[in-house]
N, CA, C and O atoms as a GROMACS GRO file, in nm:
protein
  348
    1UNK      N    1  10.044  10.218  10.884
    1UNK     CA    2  10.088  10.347  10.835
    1UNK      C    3  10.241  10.353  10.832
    1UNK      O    4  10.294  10.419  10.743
    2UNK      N    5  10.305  10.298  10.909
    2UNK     CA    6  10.464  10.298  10.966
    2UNK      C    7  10.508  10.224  10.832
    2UNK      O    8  10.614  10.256  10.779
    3UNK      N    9  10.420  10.116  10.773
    3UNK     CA   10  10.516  10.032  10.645
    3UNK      C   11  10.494  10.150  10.507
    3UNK      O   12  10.574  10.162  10.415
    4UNK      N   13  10.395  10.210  10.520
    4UNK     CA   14  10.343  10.309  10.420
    4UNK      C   15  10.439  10.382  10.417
    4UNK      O   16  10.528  10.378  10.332
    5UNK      N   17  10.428  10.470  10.527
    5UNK     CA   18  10.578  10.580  10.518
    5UNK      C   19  10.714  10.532  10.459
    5UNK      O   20  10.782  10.596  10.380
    6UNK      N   21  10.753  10.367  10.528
    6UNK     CA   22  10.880  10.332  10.490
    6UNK      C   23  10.862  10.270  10.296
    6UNK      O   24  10.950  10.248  10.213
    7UNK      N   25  10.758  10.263  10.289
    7UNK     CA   26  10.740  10.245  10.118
    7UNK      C   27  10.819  10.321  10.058
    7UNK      O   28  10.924  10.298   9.998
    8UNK      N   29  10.727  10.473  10.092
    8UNK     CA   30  10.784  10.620  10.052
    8UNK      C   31  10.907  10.644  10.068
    8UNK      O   32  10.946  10.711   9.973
    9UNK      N   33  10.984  10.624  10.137
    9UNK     CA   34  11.085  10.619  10.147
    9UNK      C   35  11.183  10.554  10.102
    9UNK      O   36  11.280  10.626  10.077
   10UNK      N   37  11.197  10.447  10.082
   10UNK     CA   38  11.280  10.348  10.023
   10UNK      C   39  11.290  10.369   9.860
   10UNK      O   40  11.369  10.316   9.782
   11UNK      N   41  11.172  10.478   9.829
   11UNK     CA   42  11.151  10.509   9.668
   11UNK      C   43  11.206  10.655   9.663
   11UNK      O   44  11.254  10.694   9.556
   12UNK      N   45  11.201  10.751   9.788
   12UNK     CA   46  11.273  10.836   9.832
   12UNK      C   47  11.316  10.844   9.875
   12UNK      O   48  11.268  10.912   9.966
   13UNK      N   49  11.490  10.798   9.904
   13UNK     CA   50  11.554  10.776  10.018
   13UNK      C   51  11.611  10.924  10.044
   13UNK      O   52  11.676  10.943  10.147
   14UNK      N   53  11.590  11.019   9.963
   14UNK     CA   54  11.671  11.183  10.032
   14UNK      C   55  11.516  11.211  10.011
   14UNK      O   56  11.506  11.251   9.895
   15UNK      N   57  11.406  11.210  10.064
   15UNK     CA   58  11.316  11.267  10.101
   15UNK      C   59  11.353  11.315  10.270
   15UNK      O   60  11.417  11.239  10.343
   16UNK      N   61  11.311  11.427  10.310
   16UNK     CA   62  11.338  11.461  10.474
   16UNK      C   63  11.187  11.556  10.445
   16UNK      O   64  11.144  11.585  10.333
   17UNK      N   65  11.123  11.594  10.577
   17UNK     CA   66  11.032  11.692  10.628
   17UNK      C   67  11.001  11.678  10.762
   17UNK      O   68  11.058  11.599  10.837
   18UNK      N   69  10.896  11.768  10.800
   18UNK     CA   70  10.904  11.749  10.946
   18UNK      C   71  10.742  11.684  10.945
   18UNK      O   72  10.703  11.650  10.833
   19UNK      N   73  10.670  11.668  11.032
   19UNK     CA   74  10.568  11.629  11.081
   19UNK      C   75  10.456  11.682  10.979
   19UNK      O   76  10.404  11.615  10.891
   20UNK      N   77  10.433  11.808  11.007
   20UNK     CA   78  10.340  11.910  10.929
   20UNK      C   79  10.334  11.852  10.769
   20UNK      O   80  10.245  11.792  10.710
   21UNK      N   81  10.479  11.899  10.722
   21UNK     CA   82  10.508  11.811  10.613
   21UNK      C   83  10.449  11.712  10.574
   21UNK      O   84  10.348  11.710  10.504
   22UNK      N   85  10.523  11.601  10.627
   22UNK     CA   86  10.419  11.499  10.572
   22UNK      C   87  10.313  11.487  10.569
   22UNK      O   88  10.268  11.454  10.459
   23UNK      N   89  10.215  11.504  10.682
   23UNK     CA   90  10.080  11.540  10.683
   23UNK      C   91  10.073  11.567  10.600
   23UNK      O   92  10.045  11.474  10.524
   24UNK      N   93  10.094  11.746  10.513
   24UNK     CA   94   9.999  11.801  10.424
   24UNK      C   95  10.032  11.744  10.280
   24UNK      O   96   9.950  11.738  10.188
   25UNK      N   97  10.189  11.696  10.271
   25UNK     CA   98  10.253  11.644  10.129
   25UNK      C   99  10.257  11.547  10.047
   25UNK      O  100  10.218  11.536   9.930
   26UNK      N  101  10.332  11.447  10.150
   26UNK     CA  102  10.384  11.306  10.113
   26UNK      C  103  10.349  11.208  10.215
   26UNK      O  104  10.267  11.212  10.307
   27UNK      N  105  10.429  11.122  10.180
   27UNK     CA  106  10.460  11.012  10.228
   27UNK      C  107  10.323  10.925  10.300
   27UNK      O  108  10.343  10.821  10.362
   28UNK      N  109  10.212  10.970  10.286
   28UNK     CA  110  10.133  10.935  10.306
   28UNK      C  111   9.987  10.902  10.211
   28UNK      O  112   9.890  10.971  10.243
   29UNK      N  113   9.969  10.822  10.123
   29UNK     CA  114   9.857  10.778  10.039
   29UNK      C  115   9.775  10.862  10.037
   29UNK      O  116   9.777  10.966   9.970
   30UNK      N  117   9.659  10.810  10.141
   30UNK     CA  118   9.582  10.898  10.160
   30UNK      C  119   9.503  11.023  10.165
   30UNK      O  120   9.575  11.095  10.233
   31UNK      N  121   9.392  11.097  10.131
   31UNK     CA  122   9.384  11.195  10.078
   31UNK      C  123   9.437  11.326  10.256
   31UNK      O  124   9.409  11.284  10.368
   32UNK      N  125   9.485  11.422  10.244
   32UNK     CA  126   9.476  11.500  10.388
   32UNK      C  127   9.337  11.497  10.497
   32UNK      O  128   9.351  11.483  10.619
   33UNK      N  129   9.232  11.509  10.444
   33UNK     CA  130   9.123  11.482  10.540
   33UNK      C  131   9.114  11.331  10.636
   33UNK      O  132   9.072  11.299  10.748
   34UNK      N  133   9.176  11.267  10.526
   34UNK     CA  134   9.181  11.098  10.610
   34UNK      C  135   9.331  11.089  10.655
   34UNK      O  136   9.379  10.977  10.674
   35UNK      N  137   9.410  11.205  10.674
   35UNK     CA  138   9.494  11.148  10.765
   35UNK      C  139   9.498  11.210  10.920
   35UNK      O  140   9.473  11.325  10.958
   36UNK      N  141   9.541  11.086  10.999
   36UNK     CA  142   9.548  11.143  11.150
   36UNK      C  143   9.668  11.152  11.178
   36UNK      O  144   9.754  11.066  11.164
   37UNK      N  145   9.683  11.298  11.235
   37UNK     CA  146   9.793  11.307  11.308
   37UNK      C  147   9.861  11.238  11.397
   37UNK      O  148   9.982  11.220  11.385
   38UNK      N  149   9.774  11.180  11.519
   38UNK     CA  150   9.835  11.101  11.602
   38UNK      C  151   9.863  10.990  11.547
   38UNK      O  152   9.959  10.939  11.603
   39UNK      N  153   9.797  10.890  11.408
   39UNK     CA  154   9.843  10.832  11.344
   39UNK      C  155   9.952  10.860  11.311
   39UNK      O  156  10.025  10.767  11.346
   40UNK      N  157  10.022  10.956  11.248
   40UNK     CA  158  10.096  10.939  11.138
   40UNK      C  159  10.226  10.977  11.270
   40UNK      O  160  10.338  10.930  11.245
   41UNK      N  161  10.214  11.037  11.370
   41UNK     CA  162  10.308  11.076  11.480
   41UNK      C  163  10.364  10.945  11.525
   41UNK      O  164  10.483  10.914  11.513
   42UNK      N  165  10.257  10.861  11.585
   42UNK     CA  166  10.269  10.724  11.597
   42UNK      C  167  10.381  10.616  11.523
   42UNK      O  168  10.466  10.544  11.575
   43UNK      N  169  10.344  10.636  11.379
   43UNK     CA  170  10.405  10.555  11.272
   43UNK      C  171  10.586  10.602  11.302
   43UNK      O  172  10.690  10.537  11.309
   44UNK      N  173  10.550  10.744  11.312
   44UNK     CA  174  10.695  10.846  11.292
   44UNK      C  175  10.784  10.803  11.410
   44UNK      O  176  10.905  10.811  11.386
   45UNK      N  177  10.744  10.755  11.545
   45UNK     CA  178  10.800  10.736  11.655
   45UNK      C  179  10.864  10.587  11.613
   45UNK      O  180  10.979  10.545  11.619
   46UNK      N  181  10.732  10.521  11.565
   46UNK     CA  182  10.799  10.363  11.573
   46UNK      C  183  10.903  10.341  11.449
   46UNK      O  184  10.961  10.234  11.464
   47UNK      N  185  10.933  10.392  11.361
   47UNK     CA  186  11.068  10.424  11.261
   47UNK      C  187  11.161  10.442  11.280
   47UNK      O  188  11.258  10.379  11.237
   48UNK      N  189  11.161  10.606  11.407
   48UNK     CA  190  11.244  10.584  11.468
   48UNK      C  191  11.346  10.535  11.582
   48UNK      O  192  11.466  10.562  11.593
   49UNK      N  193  11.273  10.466  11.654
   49UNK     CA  194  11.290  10.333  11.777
   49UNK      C  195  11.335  10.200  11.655
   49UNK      O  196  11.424  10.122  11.687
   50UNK      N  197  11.273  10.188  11.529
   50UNK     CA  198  11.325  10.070  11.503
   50UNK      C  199  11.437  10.103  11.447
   50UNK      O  200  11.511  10.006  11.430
   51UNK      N  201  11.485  10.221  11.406
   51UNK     CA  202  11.652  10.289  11.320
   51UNK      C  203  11.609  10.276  11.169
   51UNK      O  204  11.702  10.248  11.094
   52UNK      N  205  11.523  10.287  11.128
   52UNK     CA  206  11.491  10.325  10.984
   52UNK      C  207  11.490  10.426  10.927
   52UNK      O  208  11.516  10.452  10.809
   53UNK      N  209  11.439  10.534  11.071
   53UNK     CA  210  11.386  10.676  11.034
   53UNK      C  211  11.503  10.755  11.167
   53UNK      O  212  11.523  10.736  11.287
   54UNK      N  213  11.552  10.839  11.073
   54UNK     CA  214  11.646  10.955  11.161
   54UNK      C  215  11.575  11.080  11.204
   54UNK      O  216  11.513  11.130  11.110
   55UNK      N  217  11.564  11.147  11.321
   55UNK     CA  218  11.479  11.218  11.334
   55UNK      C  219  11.562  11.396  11.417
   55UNK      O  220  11.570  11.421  11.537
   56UNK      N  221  11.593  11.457  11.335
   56UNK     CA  222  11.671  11.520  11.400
   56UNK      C  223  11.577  11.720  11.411
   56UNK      O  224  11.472  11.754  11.358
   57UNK      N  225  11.672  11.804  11.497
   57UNK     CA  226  11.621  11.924  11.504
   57UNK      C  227  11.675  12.008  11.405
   57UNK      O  228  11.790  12.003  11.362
   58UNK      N  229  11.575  12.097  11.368
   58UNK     CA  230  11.649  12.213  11.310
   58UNK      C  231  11.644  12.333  11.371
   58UNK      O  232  11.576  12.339  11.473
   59UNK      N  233  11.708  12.444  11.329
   59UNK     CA  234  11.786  12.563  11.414
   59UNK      C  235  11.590  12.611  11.430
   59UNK      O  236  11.556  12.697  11.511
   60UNK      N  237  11.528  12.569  11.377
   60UNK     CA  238  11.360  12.605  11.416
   60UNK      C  239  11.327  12.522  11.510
   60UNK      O  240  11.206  12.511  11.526
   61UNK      N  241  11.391  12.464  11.573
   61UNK     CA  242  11.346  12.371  11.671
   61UNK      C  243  11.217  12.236  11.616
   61UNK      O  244  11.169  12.141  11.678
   62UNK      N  245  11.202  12.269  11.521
   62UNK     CA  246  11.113  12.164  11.494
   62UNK      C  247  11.198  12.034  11.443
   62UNK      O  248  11.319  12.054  11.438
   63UNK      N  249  11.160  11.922  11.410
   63UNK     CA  250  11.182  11.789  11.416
   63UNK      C  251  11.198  11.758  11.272
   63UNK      O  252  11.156  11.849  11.200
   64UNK      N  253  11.238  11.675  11.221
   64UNK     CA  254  11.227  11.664  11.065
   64UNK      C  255  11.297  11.519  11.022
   64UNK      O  256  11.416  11.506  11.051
   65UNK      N  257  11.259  11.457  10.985
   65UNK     CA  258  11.254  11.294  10.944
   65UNK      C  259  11.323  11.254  10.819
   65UNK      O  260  11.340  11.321  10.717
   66UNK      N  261  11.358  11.144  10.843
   66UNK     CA  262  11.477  11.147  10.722
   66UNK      C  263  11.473  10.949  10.768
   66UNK      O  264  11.461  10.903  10.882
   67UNK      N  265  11.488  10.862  10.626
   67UNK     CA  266  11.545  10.789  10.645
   67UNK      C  267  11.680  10.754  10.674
   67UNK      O  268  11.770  10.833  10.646
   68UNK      N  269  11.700  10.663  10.718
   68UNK     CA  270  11.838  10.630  10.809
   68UNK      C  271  11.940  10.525  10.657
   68UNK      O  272  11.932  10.407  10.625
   69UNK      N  273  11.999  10.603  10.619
   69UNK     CA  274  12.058  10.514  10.499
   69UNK      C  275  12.137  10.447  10.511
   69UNK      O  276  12.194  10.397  10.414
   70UNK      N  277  12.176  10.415  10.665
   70UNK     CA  278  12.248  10.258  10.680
   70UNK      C  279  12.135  10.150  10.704
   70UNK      O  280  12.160  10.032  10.730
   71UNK      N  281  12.006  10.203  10.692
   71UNK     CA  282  11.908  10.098  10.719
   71UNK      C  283  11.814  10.097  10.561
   71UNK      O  284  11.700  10.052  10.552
   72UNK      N  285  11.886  10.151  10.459
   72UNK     CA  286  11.789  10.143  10.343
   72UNK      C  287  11.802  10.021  10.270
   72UNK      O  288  11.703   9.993  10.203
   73UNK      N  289  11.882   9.954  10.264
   73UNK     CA  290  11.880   9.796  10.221
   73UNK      C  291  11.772   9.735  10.308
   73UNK      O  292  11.678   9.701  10.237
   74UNK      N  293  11.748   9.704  10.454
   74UNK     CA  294  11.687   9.660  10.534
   74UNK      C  295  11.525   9.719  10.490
   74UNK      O  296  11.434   9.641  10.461
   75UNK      N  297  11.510   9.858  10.489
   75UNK     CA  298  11.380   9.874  10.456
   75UNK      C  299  11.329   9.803  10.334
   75UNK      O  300  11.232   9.727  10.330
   76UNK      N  301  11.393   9.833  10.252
   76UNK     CA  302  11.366   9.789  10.130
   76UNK      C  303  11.347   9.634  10.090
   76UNK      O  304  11.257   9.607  10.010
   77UNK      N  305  11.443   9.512  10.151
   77UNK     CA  306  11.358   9.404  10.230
   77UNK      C  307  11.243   9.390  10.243
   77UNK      O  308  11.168   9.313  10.183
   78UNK      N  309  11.211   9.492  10.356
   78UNK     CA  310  11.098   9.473  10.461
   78UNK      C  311  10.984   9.512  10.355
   78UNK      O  312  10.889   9.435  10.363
   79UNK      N  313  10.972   9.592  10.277
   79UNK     CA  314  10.883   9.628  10.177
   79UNK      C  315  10.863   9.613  10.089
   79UNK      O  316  10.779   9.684  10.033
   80UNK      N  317  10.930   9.509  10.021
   80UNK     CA  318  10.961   9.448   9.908
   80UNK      C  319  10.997   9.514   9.789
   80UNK      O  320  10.971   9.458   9.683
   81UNK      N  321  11.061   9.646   9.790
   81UNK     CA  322  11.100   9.769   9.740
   81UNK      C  323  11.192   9.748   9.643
   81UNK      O  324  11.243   9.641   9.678
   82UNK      N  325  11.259   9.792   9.518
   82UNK     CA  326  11.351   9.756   9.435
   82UNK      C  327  11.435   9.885   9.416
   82UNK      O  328  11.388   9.981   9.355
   83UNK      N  329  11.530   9.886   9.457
   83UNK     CA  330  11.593  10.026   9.398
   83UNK      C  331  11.556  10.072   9.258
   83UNK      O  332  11.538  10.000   9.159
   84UNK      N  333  11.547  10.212   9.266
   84UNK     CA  334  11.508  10.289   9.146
   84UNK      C  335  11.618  10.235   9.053
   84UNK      O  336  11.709  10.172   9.106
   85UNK      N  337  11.619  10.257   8.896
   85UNK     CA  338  11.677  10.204   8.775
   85UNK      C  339  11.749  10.335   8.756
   85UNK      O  340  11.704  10.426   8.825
   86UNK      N  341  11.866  10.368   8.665
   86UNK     CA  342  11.940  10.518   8.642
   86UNK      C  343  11.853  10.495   8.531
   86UNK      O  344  11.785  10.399   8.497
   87UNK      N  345  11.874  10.608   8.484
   87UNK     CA  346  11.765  10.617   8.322
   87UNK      C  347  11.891  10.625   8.230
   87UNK      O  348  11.878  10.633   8.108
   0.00000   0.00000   0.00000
């Protein structure tokens, strides 16, 4: 799930949300019934321990995720990702 998210990301690098978010939105394939929370919490922790994923508070106290864009070359590597084209 952790390479999934960083897919999404590397194709959205100013994508940010918090937990809830992703669950109900993005960054996740899957239809909402097949996703697990503690899954996707899981994935969200190990992103940010590896410095891919920035994870900061807002004045709501909730949490909200953001790739780390000194690490978006590196993701994009890791996922075999191509930067988007300008049109």
């Amino acid at each position: 799930m952790a390479l999934e998210i960083l897919t999404y990301l590397t194709r959205r690098p100013e994508a940010q949300d918090t937990l809830d978010g992703i669950l109900q939105w993005w960054w996740v394939a899957e239809p909402p019934r097949h996703r697990h929370p503690r899954e996707v919490r899981a994935a969200m922790v190990e992103l940010v321990a590896s410095g891919f994923v920035l994870a900061t508070r807002g004045r709501d106290r909730q949490e909200r995720y953001r790739l780390n864009p000194a690490r978006l070359g590196a993701a994009r590597a890791l996922v075999g990702a191509r930067p988007p084209r300008d049109h």
